[in-house]
PATIKOL-599217 format. One line per 5 residues: number of its first residue (from 1); for each residue z, y, x of N, C-alpha, C, CB. Coordinates in nm, 4 decimals. Glycine has a CB too. Example, Ala and Ser with C-alpha at 12.3 -4.5 7.8 and 13.67 -1.06 7.14 Angstrom:
BEGIN
1) 0.7800 -0.5690 1.3190 0.7800 -0.4500 1.2300 0.7800 -0.3300 1.3200 0.9046 -0.4473 1.1308  0.7080 -0.2250 1.2850 0.7140 -0.1060 1.3670 0.7870 0.0030 1.2900 0.5725 -0.0598 1.4084 .
***
This chain:
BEGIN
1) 27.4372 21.3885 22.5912 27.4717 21.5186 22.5394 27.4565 21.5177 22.3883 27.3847 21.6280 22.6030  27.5813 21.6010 22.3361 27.5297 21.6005 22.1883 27.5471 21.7342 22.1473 27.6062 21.5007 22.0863  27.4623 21.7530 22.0240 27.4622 21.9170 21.9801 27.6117 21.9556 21.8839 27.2993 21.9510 21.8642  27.6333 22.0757 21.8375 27.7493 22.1414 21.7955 27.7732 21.9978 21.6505 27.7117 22.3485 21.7439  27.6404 21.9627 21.6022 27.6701 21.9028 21.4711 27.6481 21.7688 21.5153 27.5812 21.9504 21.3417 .
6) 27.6722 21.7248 21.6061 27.6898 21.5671 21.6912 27.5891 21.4605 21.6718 27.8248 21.4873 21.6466  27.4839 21.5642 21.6696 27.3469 21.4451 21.6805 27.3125 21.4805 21.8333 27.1793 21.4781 21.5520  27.2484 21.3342 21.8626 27.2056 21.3672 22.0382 27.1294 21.4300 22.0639 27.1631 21.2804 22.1232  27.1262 21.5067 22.1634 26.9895 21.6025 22.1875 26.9186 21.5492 22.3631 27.0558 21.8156 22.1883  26.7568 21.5089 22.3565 26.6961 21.4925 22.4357 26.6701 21.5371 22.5292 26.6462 21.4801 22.4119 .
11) 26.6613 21.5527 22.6420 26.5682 21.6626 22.7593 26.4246 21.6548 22.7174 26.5715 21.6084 22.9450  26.3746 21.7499 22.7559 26.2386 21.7718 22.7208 26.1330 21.6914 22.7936 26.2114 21.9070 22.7388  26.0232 21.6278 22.7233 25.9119 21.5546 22.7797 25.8454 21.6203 22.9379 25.7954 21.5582 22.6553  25.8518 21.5398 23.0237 25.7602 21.6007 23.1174 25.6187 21.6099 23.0649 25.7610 21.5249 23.2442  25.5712 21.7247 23.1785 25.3939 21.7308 23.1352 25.3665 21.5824 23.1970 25.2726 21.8852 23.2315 .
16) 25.2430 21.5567 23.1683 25.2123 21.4516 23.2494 25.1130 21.5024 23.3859 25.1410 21.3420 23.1517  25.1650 21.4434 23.5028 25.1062 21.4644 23.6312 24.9589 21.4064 23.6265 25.1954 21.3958 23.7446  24.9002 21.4744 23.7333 24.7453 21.5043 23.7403 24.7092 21.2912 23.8421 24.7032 21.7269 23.8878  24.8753 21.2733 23.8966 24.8920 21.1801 23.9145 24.8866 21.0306 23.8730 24.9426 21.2114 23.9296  24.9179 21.0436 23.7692 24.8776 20.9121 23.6377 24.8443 20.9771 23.5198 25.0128 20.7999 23.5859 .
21) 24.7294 21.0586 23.5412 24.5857 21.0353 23.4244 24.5253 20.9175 23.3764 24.4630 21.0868 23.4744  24.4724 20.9243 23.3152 24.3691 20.7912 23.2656 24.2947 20.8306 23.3443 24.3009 20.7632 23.1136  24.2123 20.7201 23.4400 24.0885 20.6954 23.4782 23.9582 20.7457 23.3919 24.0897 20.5628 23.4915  23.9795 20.6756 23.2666 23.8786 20.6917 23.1648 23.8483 20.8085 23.1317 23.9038 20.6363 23.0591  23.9148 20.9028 23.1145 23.9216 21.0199 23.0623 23.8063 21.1104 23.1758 24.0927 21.0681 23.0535 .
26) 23.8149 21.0337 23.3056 23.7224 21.1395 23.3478 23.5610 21.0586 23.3716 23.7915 21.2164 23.5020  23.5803 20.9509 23.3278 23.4254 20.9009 23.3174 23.3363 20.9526 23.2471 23.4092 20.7865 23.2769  23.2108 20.9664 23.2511 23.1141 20.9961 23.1685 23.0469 20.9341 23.0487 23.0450 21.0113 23.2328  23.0449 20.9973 22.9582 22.9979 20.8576 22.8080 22.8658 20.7944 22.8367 22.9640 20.9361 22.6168  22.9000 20.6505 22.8032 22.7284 20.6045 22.8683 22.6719 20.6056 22.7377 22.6961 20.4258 22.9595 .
31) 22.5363 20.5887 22.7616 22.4275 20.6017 22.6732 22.4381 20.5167 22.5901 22.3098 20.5970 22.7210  22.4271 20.5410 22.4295 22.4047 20.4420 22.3699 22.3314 20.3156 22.3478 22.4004 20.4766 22.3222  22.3808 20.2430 22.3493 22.3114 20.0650 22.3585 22.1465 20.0848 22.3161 22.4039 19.9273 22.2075  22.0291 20.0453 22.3405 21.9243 19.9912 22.3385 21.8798 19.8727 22.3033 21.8985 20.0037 22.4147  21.8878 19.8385 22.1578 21.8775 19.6830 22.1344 21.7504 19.6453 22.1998 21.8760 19.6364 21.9728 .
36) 21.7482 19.4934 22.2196 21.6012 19.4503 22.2829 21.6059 19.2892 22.1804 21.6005 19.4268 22.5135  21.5009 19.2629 22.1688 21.4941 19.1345 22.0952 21.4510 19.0137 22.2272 21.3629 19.1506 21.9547  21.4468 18.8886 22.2161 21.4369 18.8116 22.3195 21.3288 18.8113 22.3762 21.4644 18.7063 22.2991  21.2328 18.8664 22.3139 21.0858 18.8685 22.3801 21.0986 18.9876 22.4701 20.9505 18.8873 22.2669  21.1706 19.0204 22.4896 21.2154 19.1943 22.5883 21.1364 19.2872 22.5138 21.1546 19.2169 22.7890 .
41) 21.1117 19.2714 22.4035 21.0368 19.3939 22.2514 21.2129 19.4735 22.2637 20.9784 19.2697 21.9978  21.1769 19.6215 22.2755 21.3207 19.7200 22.2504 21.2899 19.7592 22.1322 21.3569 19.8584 22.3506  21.4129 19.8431 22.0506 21.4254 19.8703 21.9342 21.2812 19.9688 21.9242 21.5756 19.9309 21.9035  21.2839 20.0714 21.9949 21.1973 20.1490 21.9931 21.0374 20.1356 21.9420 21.2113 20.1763 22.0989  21.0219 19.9848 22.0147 20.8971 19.9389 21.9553 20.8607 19.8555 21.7990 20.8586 19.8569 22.0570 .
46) 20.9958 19.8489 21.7240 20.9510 19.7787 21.6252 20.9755 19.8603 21.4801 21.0187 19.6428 21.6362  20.8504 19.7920 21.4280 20.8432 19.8797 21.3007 20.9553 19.8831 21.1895 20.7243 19.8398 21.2311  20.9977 19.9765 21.1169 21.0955 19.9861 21.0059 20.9891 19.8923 20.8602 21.1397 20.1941 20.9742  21.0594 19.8432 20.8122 21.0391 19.8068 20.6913 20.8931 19.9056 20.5945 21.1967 19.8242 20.6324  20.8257 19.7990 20.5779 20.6945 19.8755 20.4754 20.7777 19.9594 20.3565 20.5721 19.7331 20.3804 .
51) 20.7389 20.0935 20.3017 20.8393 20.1142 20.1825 20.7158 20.0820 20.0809 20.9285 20.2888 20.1657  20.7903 19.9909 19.9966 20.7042 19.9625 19.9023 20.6892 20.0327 19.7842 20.7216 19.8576 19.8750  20.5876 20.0297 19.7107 20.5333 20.1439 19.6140 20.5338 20.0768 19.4550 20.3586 20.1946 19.6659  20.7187 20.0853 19.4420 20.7977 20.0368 19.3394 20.7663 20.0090 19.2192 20.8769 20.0983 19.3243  20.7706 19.9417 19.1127 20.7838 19.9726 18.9660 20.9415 19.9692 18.8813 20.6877 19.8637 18.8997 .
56) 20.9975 20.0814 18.8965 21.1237 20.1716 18.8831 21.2006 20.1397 18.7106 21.0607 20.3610 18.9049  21.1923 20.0991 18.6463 21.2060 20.0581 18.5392 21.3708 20.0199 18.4867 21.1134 19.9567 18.5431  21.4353 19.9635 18.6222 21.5411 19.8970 18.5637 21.6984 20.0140 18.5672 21.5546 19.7400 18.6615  21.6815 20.1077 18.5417 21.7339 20.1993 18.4890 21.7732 20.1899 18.3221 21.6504 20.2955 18.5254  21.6171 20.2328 18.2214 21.6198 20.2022 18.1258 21.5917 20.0694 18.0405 21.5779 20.2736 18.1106 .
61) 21.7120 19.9939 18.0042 21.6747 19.8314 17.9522 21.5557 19.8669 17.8182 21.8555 19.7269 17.8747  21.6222 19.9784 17.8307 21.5264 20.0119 17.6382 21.3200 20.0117 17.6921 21.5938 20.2926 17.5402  21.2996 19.9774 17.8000 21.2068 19.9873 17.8275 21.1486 19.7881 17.8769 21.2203 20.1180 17.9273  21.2697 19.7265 17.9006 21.2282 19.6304 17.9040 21.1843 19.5164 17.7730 21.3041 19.6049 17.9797  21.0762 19.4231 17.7942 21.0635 19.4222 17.6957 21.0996 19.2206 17.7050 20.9209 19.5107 17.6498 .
66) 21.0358 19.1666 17.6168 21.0410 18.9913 17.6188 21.0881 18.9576 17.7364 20.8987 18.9069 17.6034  21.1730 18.8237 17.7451 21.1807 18.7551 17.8556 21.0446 18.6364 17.8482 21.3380 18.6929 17.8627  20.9711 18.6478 17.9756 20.8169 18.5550 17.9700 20.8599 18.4513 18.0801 20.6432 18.6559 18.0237  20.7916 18.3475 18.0946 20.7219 18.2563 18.2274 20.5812 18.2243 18.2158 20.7893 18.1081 18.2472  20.5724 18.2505 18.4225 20.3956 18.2242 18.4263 20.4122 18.1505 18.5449 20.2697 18.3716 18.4428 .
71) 20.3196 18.0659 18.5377 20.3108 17.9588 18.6573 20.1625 18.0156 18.7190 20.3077 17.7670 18.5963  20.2017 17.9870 18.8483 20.0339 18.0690 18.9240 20.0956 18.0363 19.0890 19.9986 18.3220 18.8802  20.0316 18.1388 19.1916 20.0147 18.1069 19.3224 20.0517 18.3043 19.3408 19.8311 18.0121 19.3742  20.1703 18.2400 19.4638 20.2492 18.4340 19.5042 20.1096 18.4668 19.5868 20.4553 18.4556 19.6555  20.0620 18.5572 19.5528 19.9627 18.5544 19.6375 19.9897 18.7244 19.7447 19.8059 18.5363 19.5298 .
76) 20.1068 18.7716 19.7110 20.1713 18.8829 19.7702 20.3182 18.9079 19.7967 20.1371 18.9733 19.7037  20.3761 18.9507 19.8955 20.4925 18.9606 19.9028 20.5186 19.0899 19.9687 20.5427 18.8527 19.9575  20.5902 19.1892 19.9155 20.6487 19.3113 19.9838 20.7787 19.3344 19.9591 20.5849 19.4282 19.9513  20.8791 19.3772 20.1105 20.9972 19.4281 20.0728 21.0263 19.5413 20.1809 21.1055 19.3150 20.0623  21.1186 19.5625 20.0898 21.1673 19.7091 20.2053 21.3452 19.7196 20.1547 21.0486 19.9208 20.1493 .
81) 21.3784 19.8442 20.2459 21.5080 19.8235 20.2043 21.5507 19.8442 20.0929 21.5771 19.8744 20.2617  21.6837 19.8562 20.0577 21.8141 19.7316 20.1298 21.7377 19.6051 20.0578 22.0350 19.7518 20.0580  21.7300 19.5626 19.9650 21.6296 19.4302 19.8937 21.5443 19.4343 19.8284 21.6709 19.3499 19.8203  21.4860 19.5324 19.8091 21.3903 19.5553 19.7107 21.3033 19.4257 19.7353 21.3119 19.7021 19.7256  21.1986 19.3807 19.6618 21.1109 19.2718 19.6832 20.9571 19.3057 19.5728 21.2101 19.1160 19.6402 .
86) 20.8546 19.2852 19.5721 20.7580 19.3055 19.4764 20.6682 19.1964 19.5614 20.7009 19.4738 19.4481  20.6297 19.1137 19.3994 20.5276 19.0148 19.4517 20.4354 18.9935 19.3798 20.5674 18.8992 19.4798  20.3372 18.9684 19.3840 20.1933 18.9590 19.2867 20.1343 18.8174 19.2930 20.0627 19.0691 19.3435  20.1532 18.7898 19.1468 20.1813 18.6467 19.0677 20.0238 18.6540 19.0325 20.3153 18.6397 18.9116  19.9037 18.5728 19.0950 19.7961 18.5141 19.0699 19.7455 18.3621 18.9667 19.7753 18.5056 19.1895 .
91) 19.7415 18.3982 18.8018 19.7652 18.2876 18.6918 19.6477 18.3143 18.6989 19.8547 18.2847 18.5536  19.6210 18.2300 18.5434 19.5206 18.1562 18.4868 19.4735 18.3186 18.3817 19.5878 17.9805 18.3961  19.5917 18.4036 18.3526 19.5410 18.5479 18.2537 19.5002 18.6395 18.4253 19.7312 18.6544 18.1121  19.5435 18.8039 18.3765 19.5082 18.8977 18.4678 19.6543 18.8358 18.5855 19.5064 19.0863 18.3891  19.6028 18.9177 18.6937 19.7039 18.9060 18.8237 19.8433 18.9558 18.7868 19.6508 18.9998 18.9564 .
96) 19.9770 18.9571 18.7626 20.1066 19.0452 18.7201 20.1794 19.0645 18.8970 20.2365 18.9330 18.5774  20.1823 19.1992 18.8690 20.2957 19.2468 18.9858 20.4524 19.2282 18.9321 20.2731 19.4258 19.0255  20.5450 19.1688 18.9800 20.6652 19.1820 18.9635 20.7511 19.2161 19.0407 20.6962 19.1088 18.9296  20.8313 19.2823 19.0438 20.9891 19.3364 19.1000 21.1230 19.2974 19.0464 21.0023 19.4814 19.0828  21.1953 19.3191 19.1758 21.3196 19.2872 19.1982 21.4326 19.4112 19.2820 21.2974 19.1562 19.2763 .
101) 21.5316 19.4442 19.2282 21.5544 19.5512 19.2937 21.6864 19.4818 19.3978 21.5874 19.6859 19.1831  21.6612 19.3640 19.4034 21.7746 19.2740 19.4679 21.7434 19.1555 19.4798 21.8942 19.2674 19.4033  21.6599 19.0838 19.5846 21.5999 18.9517 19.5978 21.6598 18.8559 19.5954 21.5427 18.9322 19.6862  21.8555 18.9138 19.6280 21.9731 18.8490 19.6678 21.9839 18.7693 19.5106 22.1120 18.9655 19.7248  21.9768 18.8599 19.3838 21.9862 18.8338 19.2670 21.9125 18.7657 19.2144 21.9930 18.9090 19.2141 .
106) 21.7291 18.7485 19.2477 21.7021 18.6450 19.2050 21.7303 18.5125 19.2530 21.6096 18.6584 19.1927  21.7391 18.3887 19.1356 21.7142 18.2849 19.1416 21.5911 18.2057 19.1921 21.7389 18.2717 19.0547  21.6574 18.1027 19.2962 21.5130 18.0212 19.4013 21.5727 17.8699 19.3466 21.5174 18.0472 19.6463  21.4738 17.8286 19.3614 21.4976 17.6705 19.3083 21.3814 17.5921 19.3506 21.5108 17.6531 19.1373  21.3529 17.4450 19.3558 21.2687 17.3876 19.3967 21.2177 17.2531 19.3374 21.3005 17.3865 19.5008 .
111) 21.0824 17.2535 19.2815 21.0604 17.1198 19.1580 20.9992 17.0526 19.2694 20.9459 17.1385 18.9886  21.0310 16.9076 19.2570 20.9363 16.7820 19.3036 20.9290 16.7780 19.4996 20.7442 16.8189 19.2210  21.0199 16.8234 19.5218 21.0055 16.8438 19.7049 21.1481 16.9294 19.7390 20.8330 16.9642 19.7664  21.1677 16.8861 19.8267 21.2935 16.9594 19.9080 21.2672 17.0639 20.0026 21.3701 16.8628 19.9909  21.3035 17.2031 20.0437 21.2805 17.2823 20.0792 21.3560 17.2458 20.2491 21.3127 17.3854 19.9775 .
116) 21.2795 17.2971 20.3450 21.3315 17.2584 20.5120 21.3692 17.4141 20.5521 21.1800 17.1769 20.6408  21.4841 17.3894 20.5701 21.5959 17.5236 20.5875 21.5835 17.5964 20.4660 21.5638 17.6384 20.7203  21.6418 17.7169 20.5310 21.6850 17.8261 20.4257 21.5420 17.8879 20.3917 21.8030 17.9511 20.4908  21.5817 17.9232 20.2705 21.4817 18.0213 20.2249 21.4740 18.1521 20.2328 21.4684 18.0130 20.1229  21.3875 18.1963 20.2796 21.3267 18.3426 20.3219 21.2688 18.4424 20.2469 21.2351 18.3309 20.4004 .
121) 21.2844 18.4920 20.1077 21.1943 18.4800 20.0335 21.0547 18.6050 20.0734 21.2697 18.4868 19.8944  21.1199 18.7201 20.1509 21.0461 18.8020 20.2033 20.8987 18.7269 20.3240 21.1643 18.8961 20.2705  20.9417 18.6317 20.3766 20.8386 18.5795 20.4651 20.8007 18.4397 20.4175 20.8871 18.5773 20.6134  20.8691 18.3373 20.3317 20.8210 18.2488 20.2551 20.7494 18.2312 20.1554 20.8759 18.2121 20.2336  20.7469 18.3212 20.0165 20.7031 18.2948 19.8902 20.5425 18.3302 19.8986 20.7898 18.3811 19.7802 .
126) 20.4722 18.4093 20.0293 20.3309 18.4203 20.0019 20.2761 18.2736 20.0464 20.2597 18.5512 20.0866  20.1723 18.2679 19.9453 20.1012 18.1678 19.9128 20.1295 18.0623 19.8485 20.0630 18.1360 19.9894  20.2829 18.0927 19.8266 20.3636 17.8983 19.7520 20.2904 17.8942 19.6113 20.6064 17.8881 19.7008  20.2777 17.8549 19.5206 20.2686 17.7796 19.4166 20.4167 17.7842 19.3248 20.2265 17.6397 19.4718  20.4493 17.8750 19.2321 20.5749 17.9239 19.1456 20.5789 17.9080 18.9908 20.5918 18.0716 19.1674 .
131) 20.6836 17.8540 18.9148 20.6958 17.9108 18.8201 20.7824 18.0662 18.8212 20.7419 17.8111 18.7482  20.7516 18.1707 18.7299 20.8529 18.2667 18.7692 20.9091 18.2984 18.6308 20.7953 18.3987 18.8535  21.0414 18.3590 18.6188 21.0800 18.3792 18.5004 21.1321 18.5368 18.5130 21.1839 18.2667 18.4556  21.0417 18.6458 18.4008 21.0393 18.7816 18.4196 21.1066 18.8251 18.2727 20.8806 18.8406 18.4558  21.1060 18.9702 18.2969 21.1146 19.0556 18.1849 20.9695 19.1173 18.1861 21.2387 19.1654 18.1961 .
136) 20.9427 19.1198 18.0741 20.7875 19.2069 18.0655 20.8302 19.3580 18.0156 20.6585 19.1274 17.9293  20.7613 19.4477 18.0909 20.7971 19.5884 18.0548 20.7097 19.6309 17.9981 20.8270 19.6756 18.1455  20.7672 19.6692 17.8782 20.6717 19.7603 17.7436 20.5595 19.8226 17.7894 20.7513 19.8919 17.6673  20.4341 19.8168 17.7033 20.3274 19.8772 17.7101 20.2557 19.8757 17.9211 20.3799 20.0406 17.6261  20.2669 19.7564 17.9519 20.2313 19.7345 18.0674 20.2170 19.5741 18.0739 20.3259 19.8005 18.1610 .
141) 20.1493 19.4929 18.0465 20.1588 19.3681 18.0285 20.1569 19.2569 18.1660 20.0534 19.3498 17.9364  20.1117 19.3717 18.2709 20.0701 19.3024 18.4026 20.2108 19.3576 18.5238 19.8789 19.3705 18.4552  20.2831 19.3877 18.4262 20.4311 19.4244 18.5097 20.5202 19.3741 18.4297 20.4743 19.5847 18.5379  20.6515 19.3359 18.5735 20.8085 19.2831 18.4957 20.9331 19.3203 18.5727 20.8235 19.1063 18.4822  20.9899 19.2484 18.5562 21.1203 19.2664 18.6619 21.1173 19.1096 18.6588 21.2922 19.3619 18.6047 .
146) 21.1615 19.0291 18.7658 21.1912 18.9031 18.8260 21.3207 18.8923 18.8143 21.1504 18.8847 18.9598  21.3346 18.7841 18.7670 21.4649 18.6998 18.7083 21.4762 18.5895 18.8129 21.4438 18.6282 18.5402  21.3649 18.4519 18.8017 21.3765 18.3396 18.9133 21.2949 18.3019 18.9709 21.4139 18.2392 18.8896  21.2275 18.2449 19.0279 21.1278 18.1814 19.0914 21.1407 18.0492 19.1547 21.0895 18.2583 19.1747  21.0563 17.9310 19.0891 21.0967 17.7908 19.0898 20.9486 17.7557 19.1843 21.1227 17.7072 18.9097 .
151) 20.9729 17.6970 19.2620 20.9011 17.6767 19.3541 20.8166 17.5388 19.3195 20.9842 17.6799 19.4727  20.6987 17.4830 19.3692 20.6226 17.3914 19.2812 20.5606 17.3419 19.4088 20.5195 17.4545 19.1511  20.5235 17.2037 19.4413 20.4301 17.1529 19.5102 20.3173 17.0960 19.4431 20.4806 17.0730 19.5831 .
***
C-alpha cells in the first residue's frame, strides 16, 4: 500500500502477546554478589584500609623546600587509599616521616642484590635498609615528600 504522496505505509505493530514475553522479565533480581577470599574470609569481614594521618603539603610547592637524601632503616609503613603511602625513615639524625601522595610515582630501585618478585611497597619496605630521595618541607625538618627509594642490603 502506498499513501496519496507515494511513500509506503506500514500496518501497525502488534502488541506483543503475554505469549512470547521474556522469561527474564519475570524473574526476581538476585542479591548482589558477596565476595569471599580463598580462605572462605567474606567481604564483610575484612578491614578497609588504615586512613592515614597525612602530611598535606603538596598542594603548595612554595612550601616545599631542598631536594635531600638520607640513608637509614623504613622502620614504618602506612597506606590508605587510592595511594597515599607515609613511611618513617630511622637515620643516624632525628627519625623523618615522609609522604607520597602516589606510591605508583615513586621511584624503587635496588643496590647490590636483586629483588624476588614484584615489589610491594605497602607490605615490603618495613624494616628494609633505604636510601631515600625527598623534598624537605619548610620549617619542619623531620618531614618531606618522597621522590625514590633505593633499596640497600
Amino acid at each position: 500500500m502506498f499513501s496519496s504522496s507515494g511513500r509506503p505505509v506500514f500496518p501497525p505493530r502488534a502488541a506483543p502477546s503475554s505469549e512470547y514475553e521474556n522469561p527474564s522479565s519475570r524473574r526476581e533480581t538476585p542479591p548482589p554478589p558477596e565476595l569471599r577470599r580463598r580462605d572462605g574470609e567474606t567481604s564483610a569481614g575484612i578491614q578497609p584500609f588504615q586512613q592515614v594521618d597525612a602530611i598535606h603539603f603538596h598542594s603548595d610547592p612554595a612550601q616545599r623546600g631542598a631536594r635531600d637524601t638520607l640513608t637509614g632503616t623504613i622502620q614504618e609503613v602506612k597506606c590508605s587509599i587510592p595511594a597515599v603511602m607515609e613511611i618513617t625513615l630511622v637515620a643516624r639524625r632525628p627519625t623523618v616521616r615522609l609522604f607520597s601522595e602516589n606510591y605508583f610515582a615513586v621511584e624503587y630501585s635496588a643496590l647490590n642484590f636483586k629483588p624476588s618478585g614484584e615489589l610491594m611497597p605497602c607490605r615490603d619496605l618495613k624494616g628494609a635498609r633505604a636510601q631515600v630521595f625527598y623534598d624537605d618541607l619548610k620549617g619542619k625538618p623531620d618531614q618531606g615528600e618522597l621522590i625514590s627509594v633505593q633499596l640497600r642490603k
